[in-house]
C-alpha positions as CSV (number, residue, x, y, z in Angstrom):
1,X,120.0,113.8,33.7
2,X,119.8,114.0,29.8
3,X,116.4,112.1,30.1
4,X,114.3,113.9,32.1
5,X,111.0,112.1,33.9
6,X,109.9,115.3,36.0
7,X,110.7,118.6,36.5
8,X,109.0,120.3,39.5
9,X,109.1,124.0,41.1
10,X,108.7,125.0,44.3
11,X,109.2,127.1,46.8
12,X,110.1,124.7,49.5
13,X,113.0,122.8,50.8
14,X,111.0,119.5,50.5
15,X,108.4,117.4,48.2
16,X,106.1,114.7,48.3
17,X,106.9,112.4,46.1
18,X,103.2,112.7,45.2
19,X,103.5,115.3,43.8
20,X,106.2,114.1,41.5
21,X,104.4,113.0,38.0
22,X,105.6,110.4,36.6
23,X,107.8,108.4,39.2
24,X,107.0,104.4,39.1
25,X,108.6,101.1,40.4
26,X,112.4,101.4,40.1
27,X,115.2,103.3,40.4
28,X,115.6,107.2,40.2
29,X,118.4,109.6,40.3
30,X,117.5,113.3,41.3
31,X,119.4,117.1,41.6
32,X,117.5,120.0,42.9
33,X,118.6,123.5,41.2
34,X,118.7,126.5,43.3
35,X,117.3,129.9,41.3
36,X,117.0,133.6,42.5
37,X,116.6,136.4,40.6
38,X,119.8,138.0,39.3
39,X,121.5,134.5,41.1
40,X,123.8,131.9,39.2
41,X,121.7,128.5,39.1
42,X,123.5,126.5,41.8
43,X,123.2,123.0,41.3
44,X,123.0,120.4,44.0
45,X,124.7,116.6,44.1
46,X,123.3,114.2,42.5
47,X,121.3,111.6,44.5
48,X,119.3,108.4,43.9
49,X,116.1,106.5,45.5
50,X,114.3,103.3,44.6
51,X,110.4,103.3,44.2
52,X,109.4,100.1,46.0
53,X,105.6,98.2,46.0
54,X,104.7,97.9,50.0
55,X,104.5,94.3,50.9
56,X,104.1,92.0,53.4
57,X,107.4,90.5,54.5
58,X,106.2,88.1,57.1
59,X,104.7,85.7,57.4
60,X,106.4,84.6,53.6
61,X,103.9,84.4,51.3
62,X,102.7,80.9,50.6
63,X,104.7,80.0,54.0
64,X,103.3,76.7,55.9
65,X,104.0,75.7,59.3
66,X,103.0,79.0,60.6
67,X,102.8,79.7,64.2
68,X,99.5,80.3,65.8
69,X,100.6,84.0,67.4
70,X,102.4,84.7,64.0
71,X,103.8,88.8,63.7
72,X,102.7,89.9,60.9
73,X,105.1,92.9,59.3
74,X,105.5,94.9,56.0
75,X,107.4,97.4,54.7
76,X,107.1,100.4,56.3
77,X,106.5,104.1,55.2
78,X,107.4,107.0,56.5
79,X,106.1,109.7,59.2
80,X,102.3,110.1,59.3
81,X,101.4,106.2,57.7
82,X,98.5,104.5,59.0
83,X,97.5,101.1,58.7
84,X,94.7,99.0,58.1
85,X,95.3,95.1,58.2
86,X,93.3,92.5,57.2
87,X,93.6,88.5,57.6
88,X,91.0,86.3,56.4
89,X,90.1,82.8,55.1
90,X,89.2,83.7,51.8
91,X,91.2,85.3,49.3
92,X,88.0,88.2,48.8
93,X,88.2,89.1,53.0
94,X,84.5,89.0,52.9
95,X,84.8,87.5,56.2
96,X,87.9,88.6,58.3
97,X,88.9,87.5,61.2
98,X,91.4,90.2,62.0
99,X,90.4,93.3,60.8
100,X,92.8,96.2,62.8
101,X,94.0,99.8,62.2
102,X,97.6,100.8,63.5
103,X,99.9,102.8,63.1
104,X,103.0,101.0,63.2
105,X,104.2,97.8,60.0
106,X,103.9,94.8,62.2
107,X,101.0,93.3,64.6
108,X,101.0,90.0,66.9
109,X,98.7,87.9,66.8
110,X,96.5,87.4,69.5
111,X,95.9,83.7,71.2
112,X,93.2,81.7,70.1
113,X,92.7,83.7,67.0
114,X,93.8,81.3,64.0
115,X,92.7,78.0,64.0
116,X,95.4,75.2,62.7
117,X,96.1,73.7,59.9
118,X,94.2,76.9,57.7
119,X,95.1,78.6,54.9
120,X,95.2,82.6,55.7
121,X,95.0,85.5,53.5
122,X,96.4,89.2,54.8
123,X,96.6,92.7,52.9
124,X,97.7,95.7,54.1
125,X,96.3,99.3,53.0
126,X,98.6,102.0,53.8
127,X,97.1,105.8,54.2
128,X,98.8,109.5,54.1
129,X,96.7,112.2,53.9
130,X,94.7,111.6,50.9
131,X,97.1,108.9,49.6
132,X,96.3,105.1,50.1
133,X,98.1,101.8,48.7
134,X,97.3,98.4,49.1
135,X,99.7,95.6,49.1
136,X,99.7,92.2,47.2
137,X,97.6,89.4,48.9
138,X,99.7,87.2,50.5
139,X,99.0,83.8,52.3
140,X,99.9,81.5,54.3
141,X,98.9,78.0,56.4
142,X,99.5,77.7,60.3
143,X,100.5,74.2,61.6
144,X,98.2,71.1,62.7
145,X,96.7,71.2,66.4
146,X,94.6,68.1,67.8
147,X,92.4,69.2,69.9
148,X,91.3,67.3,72.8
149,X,87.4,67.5,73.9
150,X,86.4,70.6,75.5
151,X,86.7,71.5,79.3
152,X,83.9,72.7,81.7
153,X,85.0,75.6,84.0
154,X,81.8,77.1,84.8
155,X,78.9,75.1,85.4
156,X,81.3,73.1,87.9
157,X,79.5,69.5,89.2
158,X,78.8,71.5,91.9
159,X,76.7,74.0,90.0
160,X,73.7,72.6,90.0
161,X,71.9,75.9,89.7
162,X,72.9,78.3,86.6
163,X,70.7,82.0,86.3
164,X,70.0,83.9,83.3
165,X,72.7,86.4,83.1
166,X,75.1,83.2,83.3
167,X,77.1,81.4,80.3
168,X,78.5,78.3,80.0
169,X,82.4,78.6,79.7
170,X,85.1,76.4,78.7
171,X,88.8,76.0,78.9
172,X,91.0,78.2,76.1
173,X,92.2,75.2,73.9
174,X,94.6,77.1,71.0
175,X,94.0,75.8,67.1
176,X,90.5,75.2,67.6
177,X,88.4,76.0,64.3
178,X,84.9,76.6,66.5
179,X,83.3,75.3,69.7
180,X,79.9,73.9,69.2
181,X,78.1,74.2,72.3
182,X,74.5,72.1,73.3
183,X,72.0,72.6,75.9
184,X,69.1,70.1,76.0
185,X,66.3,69.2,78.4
186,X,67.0,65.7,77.3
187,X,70.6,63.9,77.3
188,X,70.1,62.5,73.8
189,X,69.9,66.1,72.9
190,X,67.6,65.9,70.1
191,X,68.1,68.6,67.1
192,X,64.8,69.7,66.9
193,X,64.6,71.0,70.5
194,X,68.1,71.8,71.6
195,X,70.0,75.3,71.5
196,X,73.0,74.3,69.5
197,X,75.2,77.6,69.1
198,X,78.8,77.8,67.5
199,X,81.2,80.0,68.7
200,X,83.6,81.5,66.5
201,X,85.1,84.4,68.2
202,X,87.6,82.9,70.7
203,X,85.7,83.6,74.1
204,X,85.2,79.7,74.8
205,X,81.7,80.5,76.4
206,X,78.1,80.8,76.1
207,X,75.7,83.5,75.5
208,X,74.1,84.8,78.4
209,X,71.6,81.9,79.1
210,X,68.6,84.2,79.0
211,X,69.4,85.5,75.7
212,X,68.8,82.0,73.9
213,X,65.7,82.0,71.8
214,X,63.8,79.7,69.3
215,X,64.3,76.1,69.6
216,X,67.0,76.7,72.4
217,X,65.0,79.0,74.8
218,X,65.2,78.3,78.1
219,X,62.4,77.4,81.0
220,X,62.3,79.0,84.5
221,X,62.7,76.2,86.8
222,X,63.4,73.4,84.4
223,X,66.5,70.7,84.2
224,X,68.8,71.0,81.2
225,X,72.0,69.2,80.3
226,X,74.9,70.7,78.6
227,X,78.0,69.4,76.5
228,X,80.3,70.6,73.9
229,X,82.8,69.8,71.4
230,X,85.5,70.9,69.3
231,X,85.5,71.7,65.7
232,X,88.6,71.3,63.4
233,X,90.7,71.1,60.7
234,X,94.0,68.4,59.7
235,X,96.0,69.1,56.7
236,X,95.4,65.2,55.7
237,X,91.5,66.3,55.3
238,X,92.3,69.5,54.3
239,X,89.0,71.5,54.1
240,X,86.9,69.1,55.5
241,X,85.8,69.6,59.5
242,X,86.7,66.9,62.2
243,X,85.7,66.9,65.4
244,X,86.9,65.8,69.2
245,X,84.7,64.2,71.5
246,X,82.3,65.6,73.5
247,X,82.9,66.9,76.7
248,X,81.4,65.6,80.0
249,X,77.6,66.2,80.6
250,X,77.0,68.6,83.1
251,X,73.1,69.3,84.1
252,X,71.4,72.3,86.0
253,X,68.5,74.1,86.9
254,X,67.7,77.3,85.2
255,X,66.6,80.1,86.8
256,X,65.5,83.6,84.8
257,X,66.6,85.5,87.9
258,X,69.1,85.2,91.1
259,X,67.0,85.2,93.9
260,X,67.3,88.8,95.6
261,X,68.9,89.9,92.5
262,X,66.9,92.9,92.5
263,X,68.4,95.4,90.2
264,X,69.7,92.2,87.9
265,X,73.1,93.5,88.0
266,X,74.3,89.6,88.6
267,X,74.7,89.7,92.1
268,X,73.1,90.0,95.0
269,X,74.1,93.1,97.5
270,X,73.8,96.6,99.1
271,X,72.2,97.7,95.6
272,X,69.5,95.3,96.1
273,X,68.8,96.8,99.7
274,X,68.9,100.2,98.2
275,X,66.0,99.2,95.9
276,X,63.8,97.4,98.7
277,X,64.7,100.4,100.7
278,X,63.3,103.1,98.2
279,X,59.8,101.2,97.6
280,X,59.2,100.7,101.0
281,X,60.2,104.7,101.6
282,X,58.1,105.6,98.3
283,X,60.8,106.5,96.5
284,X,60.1,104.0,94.0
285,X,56.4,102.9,93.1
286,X,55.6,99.6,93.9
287,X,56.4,96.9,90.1
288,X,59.7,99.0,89.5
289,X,61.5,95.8,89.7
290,X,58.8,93.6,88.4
291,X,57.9,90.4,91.2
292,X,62.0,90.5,92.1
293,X,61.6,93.0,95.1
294,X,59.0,90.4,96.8
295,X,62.1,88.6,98.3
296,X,60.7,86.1,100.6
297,X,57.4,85.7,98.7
298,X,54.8,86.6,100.7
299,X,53.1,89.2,98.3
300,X,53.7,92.9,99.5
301,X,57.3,94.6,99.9
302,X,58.1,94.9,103.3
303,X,60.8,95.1,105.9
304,X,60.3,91.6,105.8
305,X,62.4,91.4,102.2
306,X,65.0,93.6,103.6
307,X,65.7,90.8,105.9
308,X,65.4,88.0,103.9
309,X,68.0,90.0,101.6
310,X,70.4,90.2,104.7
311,X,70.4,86.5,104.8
312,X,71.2,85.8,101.7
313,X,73.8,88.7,101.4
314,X,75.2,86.7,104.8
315,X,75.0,83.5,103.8
């Protein structure tokens, strides 16, 4: 102890290490001395720690062959650390795609969130009181995953009606870099009039139909065909996107509304009655619910719509 980096008072039995100036990478020894007033110095053991950079531990850095649902871990602190981790495709994480706070050193990957055969980059910032640190940037590349063309669940081929607060949704497939989704009123699906939306965020479905605008905006009562495809990468074309093939053609009607769908909640029940009920009682003034409370059609809101709700609640 002839070469002294710190020497710190206190009145306490314990001491942030923050609060020791000084103290850097590598290896320490340390004594505390005891002192009172009229007291003989007593003079502890001596002990030693080891100042370590947090880093990430797993997945290696620079690692390939990564699993899809990698755990992510680094080295932990002690009580009172929080977390903030970051994984991204570039290097800057101007664009993450996990982005989480916790408040334990290690985090699994949920499915469908890396795409295969990508290069990842992942920091973690560590936080105590007022205290942060941030580790290296590590990387690493998960493995190759051949998609096969997409999946229809929802429009079935027996779905040849789809409403406004529907979507369009597909069958999980795990690697994929992004679904690209099409809706046309023509099966050549030309650019210039289609709704051509990619999704990025691992749903494997739609927006709600109604929500489409420009170009892709949707027409009460009109026929559309839809189809989709797969976006991806291969470590033999590195950066450069491939696709599968499209998926089948499925074709609807669109509606803006479910018939009898009064309260647009997305179905058609008791609710609906409720609101026919309390415009026919005066409850509710009559264009509360727009045109949608004239059920059957004929103009005026009557006990006439109440029934026709009943038959279709029924049916």
């Amino acid at each position: 102890m002839d070469s002294l980096v710190a020497l710190v008072a206190t009145d306490s039995a314990s001491l942030p290490l923050t609060a020791v100036p000084g103290v850097d990478l590598g290896t320490y020894y340390w004594r505390v001395v005891a002192r009172g007033l009229n007291e003989w110095d007593a003079v502890s053991e001596l002990r030693s720690f080891t100042v370590e950079a947090m880093r990430i531990t797993a997945p290696a850095d620079g690692a390939t062959g990564v699993s899809l649902t990698p755990t992510i871990t680094w080295t932990a602190g002690g009580e009172g650390v929080s977390y903030r981790l970051e994984v991204s495709t570039t290097s800057t994480f101007n664009s993450n795609i996990i982005d989480v706070a916790l408040d334990s050193a290690s985090y699994a990957v949920p499915q469908y969130t890396l795409a295969g055969a990508t290069t990842y980059y992942a920091r973690v910032t560590a936080t105590q009181g007022s205290a942060t640190a941030t580790t290296d940037v590590s990387s690493f590349t998960t493995i190759e995953v051949i998609p096969a063309a997409p999946q229809f669940i929802y429009p079935t081929e027996a779905d040849t009606v789809l409403y406004g607060h529907e979507q369009l949704t597909f069958v999980p497939e795990a690697g994929i870099g992004s679904l690209r989704i099409e809706i046309s009123a023509s099966t050549s699906f030309p650019v210039r009039s289609s709704y051509r939306g990619t999704i990025t965020d691992g749903s494997f479905a739609s927006p709600q139909l109604s929500t489409l605008t420009g170009t892709g905006r949707m027409v009460d009562g009109k026929t559309y065909y839809a189809r989709a495809r797969y976006a991806y990468l291969t470590l033999a074309t590195g950066s450069t996107v491939q696709y599968t093939d499209y998926s089948d053609i499925r074709t609807f009607v669109y509606h803006d509304t479910l018939v009898g769908d009064v309260n647009l909640d997305g179905k058609v029940d008791a609710g609906d009655i409720a609101c026919i009920v309390n415009i026919i009682t005066g409850k509710n003034p009559a264009g509360t619910y727009g045109t949608r409370d004239d059920v059957n059609g004929d103009g005026s809101v009557n006990s006439g719509d109440l029934g026709a709700l009943v038959s279709l609640i029924t049916e």
